[in-house]
GUVEX-285236 format. One record per residue (C-alpha): residue in three letters; x, y, z; residue number from 1. Coordinates in Angstrom, 2 decimals. Layout:
# GUVEX-285236
@type:ALA u:X v:Y w:Z seq:NUM
...
END
This chain:
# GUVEX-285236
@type:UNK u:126.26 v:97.03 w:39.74 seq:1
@type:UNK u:129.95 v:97.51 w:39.40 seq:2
@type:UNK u:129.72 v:101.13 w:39.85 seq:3
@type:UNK u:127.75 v:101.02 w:42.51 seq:4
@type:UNK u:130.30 v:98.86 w:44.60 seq:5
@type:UNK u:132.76 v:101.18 w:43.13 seq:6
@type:UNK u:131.16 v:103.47 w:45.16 seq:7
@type:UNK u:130.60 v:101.89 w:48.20 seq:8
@type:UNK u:134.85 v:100.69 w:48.14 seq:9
@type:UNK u:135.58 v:104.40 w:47.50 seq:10
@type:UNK u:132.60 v:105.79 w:50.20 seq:11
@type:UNK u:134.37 v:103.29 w:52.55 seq:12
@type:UNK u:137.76 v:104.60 w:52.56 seq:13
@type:UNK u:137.07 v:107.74 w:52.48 seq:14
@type:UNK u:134.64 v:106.91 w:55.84 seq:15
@type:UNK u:138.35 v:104.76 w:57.32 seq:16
@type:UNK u:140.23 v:107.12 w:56.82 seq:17
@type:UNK u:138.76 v:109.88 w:58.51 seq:18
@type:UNK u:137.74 v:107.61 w:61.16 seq:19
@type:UNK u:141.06 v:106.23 w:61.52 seq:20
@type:UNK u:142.68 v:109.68 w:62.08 seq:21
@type:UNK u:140.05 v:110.93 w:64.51 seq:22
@type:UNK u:140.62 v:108.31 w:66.87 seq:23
@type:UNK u:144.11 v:106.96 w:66.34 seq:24
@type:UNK u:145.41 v:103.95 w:68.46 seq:25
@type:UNK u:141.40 v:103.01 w:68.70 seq:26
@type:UNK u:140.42 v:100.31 w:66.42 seq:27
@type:UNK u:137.35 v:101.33 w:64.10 seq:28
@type:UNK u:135.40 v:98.51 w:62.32 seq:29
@type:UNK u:132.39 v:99.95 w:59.90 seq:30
@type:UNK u:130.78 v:98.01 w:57.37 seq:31
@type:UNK u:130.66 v:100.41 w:54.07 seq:32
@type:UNK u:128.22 v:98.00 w:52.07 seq:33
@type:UNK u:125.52 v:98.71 w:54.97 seq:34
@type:UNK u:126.29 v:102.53 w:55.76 seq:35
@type:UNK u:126.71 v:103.10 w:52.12 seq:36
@type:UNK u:122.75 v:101.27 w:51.33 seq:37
@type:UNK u:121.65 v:103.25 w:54.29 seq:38
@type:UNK u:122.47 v:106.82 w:53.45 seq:39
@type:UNK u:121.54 v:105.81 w:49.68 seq:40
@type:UNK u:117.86 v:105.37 w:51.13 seq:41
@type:UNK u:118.20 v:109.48 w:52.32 seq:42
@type:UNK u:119.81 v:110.34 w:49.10 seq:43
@type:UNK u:116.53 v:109.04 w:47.62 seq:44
@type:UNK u:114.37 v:111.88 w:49.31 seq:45
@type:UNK u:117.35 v:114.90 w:48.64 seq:46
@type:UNK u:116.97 v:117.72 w:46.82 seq:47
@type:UNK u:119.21 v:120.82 w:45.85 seq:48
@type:UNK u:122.46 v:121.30 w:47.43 seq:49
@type:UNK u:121.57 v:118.46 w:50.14 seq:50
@type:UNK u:121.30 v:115.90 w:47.05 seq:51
@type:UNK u:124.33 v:116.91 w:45.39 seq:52
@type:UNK u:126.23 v:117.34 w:48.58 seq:53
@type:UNK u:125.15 v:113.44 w:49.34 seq:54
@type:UNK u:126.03 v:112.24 w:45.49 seq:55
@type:UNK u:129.81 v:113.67 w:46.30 seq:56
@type:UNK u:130.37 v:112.13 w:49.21 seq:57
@type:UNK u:128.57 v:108.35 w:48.47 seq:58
@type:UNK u:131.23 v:108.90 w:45.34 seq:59
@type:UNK u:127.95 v:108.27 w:43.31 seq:60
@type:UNK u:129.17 v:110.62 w:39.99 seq:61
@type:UNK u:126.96 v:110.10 w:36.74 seq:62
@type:UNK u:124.73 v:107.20 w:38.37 seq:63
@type:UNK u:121.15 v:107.92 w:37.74 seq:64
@type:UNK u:118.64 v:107.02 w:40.89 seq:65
@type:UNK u:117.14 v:104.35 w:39.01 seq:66
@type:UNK u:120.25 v:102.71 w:38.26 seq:67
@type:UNK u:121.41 v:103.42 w:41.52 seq:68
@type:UNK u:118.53 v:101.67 w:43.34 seq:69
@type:UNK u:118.39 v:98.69 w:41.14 seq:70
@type:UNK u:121.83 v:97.91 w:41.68 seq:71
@type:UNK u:121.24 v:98.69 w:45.18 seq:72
@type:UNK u:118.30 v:96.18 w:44.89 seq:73
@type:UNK u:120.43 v:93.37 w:42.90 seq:74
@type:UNK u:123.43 v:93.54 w:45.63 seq:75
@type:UNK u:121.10 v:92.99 w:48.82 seq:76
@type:UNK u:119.29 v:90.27 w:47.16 seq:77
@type:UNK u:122.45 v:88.86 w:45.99 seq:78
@type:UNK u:123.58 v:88.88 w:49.68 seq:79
@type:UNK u:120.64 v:87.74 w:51.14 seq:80
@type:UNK u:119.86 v:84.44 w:48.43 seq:81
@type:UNK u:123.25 v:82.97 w:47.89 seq:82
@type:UNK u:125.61 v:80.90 w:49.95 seq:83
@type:UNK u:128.44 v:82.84 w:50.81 seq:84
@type:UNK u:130.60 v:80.24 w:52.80 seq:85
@type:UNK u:129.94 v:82.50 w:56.22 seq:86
@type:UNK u:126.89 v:84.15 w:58.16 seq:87
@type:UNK u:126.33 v:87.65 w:57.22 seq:88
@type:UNK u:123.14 v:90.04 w:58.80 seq:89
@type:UNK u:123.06 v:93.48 w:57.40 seq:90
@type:UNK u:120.50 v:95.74 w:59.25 seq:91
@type:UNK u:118.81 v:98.78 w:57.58 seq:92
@type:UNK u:116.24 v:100.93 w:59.05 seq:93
@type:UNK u:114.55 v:104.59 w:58.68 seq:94
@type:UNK u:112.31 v:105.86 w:61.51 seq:95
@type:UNK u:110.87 v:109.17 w:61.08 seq:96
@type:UNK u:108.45 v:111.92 w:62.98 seq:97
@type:UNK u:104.83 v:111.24 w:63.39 seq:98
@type:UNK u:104.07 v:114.47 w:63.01 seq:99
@type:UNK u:105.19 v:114.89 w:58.75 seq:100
@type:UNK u:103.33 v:113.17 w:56.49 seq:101
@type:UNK u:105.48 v:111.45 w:54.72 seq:102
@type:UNK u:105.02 v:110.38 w:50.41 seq:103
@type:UNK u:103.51 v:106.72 w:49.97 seq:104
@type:UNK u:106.03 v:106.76 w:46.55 seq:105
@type:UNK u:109.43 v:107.62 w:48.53 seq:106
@type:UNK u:108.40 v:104.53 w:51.31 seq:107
@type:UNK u:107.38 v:102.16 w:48.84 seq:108
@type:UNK u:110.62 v:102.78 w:47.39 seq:109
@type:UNK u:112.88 v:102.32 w:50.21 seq:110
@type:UNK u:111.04 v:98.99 w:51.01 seq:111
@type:UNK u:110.97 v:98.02 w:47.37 seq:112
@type:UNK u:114.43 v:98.72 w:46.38 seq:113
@type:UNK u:116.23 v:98.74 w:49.76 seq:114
@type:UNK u:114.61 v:95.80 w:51.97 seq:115
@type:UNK u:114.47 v:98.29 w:54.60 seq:116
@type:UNK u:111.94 v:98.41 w:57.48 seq:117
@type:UNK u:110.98 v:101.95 w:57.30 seq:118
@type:UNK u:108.27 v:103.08 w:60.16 seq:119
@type:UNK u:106.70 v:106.14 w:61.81 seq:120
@type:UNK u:108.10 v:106.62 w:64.99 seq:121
@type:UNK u:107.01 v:109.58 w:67.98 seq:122
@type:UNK u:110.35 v:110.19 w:68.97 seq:123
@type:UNK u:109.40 v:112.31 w:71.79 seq:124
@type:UNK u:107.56 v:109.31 w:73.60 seq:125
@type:UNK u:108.82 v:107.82 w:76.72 seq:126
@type:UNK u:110.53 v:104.41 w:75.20 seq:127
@type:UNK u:110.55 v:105.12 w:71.45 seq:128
@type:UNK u:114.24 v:104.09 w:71.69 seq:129
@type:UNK u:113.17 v:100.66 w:72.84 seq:130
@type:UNK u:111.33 v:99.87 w:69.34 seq:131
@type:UNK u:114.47 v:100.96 w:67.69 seq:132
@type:UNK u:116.57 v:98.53 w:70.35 seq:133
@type:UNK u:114.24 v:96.13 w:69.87 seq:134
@type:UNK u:114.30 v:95.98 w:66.23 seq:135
@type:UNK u:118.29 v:95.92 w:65.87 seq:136
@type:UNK u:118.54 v:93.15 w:68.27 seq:137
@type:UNK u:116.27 v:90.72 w:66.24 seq:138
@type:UNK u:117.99 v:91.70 w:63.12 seq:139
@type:UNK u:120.92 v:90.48 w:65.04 seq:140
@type:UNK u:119.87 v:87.81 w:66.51 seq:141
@type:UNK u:120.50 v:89.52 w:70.19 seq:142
@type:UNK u:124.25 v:90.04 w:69.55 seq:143
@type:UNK u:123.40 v:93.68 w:70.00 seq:144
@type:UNK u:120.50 v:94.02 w:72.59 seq:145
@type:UNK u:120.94 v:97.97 w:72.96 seq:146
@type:UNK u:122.17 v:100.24 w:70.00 seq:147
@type:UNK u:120.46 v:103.61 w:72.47 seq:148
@type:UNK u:119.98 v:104.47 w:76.05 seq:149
@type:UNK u:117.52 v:107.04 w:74.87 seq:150
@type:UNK u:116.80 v:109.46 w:71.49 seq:151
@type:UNK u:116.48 v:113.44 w:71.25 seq:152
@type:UNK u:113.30 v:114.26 w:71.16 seq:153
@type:UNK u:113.72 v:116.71 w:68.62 seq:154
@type:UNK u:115.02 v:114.14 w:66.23 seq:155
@type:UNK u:112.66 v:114.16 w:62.88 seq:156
@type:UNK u:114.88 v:111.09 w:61.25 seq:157
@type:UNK u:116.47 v:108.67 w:62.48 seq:158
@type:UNK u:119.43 v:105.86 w:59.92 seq:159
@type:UNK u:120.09 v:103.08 w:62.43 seq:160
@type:UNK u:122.75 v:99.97 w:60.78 seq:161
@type:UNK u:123.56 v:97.01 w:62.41 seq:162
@type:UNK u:126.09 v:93.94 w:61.31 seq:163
@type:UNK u:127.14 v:91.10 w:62.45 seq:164
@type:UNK u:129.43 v:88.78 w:60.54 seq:165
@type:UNK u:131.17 v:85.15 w:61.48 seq:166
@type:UNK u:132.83 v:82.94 w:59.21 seq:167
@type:UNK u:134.33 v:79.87 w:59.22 seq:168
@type:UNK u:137.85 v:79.11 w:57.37 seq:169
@type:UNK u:137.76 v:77.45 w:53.69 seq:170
@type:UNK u:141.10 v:75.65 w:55.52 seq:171
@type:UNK u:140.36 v:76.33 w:59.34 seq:172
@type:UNK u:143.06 v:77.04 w:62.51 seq:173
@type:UNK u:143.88 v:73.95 w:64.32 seq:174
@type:UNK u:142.38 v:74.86 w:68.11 seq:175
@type:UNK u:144.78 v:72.19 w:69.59 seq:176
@type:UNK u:148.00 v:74.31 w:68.61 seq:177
@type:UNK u:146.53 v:77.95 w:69.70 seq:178
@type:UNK u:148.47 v:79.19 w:72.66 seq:179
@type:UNK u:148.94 v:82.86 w:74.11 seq:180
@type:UNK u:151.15 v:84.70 w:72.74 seq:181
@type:UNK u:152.48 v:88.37 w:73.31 seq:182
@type:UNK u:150.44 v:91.32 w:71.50 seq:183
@type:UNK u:152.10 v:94.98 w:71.27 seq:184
@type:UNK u:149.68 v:97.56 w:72.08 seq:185
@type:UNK u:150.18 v:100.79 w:70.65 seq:186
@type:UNK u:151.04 v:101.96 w:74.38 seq:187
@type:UNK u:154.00 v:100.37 w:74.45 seq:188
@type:UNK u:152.04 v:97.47 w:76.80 seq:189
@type:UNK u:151.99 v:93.81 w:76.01 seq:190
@type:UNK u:149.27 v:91.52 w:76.70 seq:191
@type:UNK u:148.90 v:87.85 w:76.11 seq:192
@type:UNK u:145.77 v:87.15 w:73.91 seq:193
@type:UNK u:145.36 v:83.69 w:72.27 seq:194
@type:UNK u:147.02 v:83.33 w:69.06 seq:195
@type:UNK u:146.25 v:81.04 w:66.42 seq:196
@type:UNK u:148.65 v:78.97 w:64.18 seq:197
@type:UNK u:148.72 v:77.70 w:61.06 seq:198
@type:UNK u:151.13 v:76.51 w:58.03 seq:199
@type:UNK u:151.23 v:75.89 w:54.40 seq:200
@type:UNK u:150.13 v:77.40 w:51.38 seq:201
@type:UNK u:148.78 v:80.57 w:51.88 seq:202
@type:UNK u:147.90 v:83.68 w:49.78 seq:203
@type:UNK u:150.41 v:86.29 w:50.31 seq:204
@type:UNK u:151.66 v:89.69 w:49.22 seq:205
@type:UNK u:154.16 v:91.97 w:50.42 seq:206
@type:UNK u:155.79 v:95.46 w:49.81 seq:207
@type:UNK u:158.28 v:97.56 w:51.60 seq:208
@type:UNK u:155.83 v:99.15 w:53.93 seq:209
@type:UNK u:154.11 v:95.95 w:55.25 seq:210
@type:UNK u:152.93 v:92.39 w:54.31 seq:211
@type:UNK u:149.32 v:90.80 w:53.58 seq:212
@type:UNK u:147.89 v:87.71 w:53.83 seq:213
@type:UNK u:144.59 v:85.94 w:52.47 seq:214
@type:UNK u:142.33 v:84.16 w:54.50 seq:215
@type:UNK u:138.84 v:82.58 w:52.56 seq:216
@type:UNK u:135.90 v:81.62 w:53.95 seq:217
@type:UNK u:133.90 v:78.79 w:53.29 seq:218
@type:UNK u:134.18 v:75.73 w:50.71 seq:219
@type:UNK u:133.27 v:78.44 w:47.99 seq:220
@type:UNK u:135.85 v:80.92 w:49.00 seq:221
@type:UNK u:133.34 v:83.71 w:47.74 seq:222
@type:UNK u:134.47 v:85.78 w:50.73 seq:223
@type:UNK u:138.15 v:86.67 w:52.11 seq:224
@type:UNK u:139.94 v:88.24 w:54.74 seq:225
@type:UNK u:142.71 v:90.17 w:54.09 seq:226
@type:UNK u:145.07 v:91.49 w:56.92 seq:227
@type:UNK u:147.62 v:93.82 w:56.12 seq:228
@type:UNK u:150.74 v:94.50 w:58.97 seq:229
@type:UNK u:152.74 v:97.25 w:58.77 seq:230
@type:UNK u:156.13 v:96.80 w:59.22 seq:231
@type:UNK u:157.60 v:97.31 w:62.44 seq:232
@type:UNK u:159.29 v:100.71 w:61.55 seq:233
@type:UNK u:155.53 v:102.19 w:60.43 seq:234
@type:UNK u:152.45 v:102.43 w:62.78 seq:235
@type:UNK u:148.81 v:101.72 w:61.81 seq:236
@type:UNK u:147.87 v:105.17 w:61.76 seq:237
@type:UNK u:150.40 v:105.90 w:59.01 seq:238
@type:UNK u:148.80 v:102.75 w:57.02 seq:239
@type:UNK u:145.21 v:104.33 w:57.57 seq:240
@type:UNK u:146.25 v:107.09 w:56.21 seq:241
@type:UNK u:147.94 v:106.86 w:52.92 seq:242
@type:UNK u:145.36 v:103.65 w:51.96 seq:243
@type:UNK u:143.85 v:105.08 w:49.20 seq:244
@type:UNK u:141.10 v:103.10 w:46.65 seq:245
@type:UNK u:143.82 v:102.72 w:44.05 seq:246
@type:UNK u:146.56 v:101.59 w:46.20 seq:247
@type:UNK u:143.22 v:98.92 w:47.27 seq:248
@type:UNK u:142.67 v:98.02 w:44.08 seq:249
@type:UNK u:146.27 v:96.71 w:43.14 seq:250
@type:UNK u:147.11 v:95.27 w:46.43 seq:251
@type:UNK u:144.25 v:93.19 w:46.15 seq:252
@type:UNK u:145.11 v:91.57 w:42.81 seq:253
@type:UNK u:148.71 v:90.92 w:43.26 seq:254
@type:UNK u:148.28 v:88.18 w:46.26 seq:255
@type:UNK u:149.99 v:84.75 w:45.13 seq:256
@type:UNK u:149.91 v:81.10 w:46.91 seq:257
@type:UNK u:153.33 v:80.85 w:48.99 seq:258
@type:UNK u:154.74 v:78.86 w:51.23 seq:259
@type:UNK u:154.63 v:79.85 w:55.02 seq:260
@type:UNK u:153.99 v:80.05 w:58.38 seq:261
@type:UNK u:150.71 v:82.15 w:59.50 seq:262
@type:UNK u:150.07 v:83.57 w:63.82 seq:263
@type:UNK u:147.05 v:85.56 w:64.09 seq:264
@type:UNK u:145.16 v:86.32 w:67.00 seq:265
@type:UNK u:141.35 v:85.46 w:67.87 seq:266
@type:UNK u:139.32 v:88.49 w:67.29 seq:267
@type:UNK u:136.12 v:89.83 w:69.06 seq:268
@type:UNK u:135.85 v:93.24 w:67.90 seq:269
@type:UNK u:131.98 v:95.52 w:69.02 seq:270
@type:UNK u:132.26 v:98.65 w:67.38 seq:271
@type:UNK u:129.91 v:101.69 w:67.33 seq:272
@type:UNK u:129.97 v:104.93 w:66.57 seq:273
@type:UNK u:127.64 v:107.97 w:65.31 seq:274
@type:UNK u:128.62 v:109.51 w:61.83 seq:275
@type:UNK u:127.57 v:112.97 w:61.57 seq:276
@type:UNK u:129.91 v:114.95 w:62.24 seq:277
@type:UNK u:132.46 v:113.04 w:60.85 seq:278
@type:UNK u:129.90 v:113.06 w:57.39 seq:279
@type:UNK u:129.50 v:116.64 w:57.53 seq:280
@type:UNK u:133.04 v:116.83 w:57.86 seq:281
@type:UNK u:133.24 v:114.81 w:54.56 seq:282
@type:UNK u:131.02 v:116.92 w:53.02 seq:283
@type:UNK u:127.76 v:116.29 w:53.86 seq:284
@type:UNK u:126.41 v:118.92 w:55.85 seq:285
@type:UNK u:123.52 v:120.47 w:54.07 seq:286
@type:UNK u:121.66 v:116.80 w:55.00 seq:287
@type:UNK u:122.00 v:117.34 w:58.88 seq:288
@type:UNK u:121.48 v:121.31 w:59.29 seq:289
@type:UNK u:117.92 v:122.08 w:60.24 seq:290
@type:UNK u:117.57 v:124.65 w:58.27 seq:291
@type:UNK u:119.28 v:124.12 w:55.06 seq:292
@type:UNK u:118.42 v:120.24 w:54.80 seq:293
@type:UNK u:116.05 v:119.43 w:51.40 seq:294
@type:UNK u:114.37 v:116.43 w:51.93 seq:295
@type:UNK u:111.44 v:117.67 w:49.70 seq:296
@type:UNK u:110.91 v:114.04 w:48.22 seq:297
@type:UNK u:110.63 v:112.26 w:51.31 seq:298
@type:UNK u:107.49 v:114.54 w:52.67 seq:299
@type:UNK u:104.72 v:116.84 w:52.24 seq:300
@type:UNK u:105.37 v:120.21 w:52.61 seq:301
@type:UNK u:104.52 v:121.97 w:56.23 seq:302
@type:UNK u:104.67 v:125.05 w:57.68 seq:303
@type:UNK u:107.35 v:125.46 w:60.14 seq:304
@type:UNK u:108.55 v:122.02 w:59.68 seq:305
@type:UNK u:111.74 v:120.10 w:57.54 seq:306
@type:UNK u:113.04 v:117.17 w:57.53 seq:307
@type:UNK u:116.61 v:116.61 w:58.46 seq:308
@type:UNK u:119.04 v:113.60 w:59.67 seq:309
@type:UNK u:119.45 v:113.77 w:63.07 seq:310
@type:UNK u:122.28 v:111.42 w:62.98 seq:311
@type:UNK u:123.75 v:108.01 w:61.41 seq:312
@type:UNK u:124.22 v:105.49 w:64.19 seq:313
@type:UNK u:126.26 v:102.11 w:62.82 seq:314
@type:UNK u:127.58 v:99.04 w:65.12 seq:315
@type:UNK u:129.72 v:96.37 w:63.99 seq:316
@type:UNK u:130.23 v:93.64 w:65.74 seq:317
@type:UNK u:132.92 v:90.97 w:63.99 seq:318
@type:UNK u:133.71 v:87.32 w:65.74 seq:319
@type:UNK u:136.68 v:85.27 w:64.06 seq:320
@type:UNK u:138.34 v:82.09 w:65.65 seq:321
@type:UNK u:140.17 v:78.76 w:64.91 seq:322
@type:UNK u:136.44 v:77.06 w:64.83 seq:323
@type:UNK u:136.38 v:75.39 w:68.16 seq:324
@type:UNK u:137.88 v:77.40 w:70.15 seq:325
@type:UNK u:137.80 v:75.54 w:73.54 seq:326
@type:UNK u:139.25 v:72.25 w:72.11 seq:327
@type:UNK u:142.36 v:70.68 w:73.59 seq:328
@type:UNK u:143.86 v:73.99 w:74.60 seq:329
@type:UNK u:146.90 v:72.62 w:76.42 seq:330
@type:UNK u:148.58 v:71.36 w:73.28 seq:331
@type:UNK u:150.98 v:73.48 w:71.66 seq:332
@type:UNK u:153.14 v:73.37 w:68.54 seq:333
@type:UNK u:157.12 v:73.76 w:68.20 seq:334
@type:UNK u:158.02 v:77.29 w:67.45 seq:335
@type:UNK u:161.84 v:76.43 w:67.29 seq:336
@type:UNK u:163.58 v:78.71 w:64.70 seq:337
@type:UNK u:165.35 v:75.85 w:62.77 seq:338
@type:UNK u:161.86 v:75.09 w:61.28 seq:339
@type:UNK u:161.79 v:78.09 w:59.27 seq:340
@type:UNK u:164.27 v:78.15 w:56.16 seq:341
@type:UNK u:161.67 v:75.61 w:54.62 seq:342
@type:UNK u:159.23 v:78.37 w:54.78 seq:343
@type:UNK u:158.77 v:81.66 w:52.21 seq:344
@type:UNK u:157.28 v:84.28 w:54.46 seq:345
@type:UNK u:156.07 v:84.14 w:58.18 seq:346
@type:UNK u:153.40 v:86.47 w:59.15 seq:347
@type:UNK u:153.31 v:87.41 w:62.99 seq:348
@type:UNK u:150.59 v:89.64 w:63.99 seq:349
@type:UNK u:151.21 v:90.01 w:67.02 seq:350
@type:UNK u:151.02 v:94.29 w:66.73 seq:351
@type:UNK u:147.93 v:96.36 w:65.79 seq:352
@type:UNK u:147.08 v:95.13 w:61.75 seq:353
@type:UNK u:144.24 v:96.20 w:59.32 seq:354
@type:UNK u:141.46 v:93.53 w:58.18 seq:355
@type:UNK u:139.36 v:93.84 w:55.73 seq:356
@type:UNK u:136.42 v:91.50 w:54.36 seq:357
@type:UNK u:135.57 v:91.20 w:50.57 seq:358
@type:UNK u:133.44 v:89.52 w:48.11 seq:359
@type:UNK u:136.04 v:88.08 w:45.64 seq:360
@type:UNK u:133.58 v:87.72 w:43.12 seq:361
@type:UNK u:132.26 v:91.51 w:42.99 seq:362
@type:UNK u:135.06 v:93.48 w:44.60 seq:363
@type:UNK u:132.95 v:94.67 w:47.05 seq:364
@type:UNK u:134.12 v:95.53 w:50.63 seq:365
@type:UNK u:131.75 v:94.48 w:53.09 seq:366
@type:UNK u:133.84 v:95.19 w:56.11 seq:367
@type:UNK u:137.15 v:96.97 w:56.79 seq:368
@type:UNK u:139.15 v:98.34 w:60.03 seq:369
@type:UNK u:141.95 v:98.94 w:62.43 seq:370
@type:UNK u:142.55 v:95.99 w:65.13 seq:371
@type:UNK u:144.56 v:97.57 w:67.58 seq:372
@type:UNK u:143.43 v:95.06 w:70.62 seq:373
@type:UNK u:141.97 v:91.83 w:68.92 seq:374
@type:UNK u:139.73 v:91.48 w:72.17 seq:375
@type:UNK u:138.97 v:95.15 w:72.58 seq:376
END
């Protein structure tokens, strides 16, 4: 399994980073657990050039499909039996044409090994993006009602992810103390969102081009939020893109309990975005190119007809707070600056940061972006 999540970590920046500089001064908030499982369950049907195209991009090397899938298999179930300390709903679907017959094997798989609602779909039908809608929203619980206003009727395959994730502090915010505060928006603007405080022991790292902190959720800490802030002479954009899986790797295991004094903002982030081109960019194009695409495992053969992805569609929608947000909100705490020297670090994010979420236990990065308005 761990080189599988090895995968999905590596996958995942790659996916930031090229994000990140497509859009700079936007926040972007994937999930690379759930885009990663979901383009696994095409790699399953590739063939040729499209397969090994895939393979080099999902950062899959020497993995065997077997091995992949099991793992793939273990990790979901893993998700979906234990108590991770906060509420996590991964959504994975596969719609495809009515008009290919599609292998019994290569669907029994998906289901089998993947948990995923695969289904025939007649994409050129008035409302077929309404089953699709309709399906996301009760996977997440109505947080996202619409993921499409319609679907091309040409499409022949259709990857459709949805998240949602909340989770509540191992040692939460006190609501009483949150006030608003000033956040710098990479326009030069500054708007007053409501920032939370807190102080004590709390896991911390820092280098010369920014500082960290580490938030758990839960009484069994299994999952964390890390939030890294650039320092004030280095933007976001130049974080997003120099973060590299290695640099990852050691950040993550040098954070140490200190002393200090923590004000982050609420966040409500919805985030969605379609992933072709910025796949094919990766390298992935044989899998979305009509006629080049070799999905040969996935269907029968017919004349005049291939299967090819018509596009990856994710939303990610992330909620954190103090945990009672309207509580008491007129109270507020002393800021004044001679409480400070008792204090190691103080960590002000009050300027565009990067969060990530991450299963402590397996290394695994379930959820990772740029915050550049926490109520964007």
């Amino acid at each position: 399994m761990g080189d599988v999540i090895a995968a999905q970590n590596r996958f995942g920046l790659d996916l930031y980073r090229r994000l990140a500089a497509s859009t700079p001064d936007e926040t972007v908030f994937i999930s690379p657990l759930s885009i990663h499982v979901a383009l696994t369950m095409a790699y399953n049907g590739a063939a040729g050039i499209t397969a090994e195209e895939m393979g080099q991009v999902l950062q899959l090397g020497d993995l065997s499909r077997d091995g992949l899938n099991t793992a793939v298999r273990e990790l979901l179930e893993r998700y979906g039996a234990e108590d991770l300390g906060a509420r996590l709903n991964v959504a994975n679907a596969l719609w495809y044409s009515q008009e290919l017959t599609f292998y019994q094997e290569y669907i029994e798989r998906m289901e089998e090994f993947y948990l995923a609602t695969v289904s025939p779909l007649s994409f050129k039908s008035p409302g077929s993006e309404t089953i699709v809608n309709d399906w996301v929203s009760r996977q997440t619980e109505g947080l996202i009602p619409v993921l499409f206003d319609s679907l091309d009727p040409e499409t022949v395959m259709l990857i459709v992810n949805a998240v949602y994730f909340k989770g509540e502090w191992s040692e939460p915010f006190d609501p009483a103390i949150t006030q608003p505060r000033p956040f710098h928006l990479p326009t030069g603007d500054v708007k007053q969102v409501p920032m939370m405080y807190k102080s004590g022991q709390v896991d911390y790292y820092q280098a010369e081009e920014f500082q960290a902190i580490r938030l758990p959720y839960g009484d069994e800490k299994r999952l964390a939020m890390y939030i890294f802030l650039p320092a004030e002479d280095r933007s976001l954009n130049e974080f997003a893109a120099s973060l590299t899986y290695e640099d990852w790797q050691t950040w993550t295991a040098g954070f140490r309990s200190r002393l200090g004094q923590v004000w982050l903002p609420r966040v409500e982030i919805s985030y969605k975005t379609r992933l072709a081109a910025t796949l094919q960019a990766l390298g992935m194009a044989a899998a979305f190119d009509p006629g080049r695409a070799d999905f040969g495992e996935i269907h029968e053969p017919a004349p005049g007809q291939n299967v090819y992805i018509s596009d990856v569609t994710h939303q990610a929608v992330l909620k954190v707070d103090e945990e009672g947000t309207e509580a008491a909100a007129a109270t507020s705490v002393d800021f004044a600056v001679t409480s400070l020297p008792a204090y190691e670090f103080e960590f002000v994010a009050d300027r565009p940061f990067f969060v990530a979420i991450r299963d402590e236990e397996t290394g695994a990065v379930l959820f990772l972006g740029s915050v550049f308005d926490p109520a964007a």
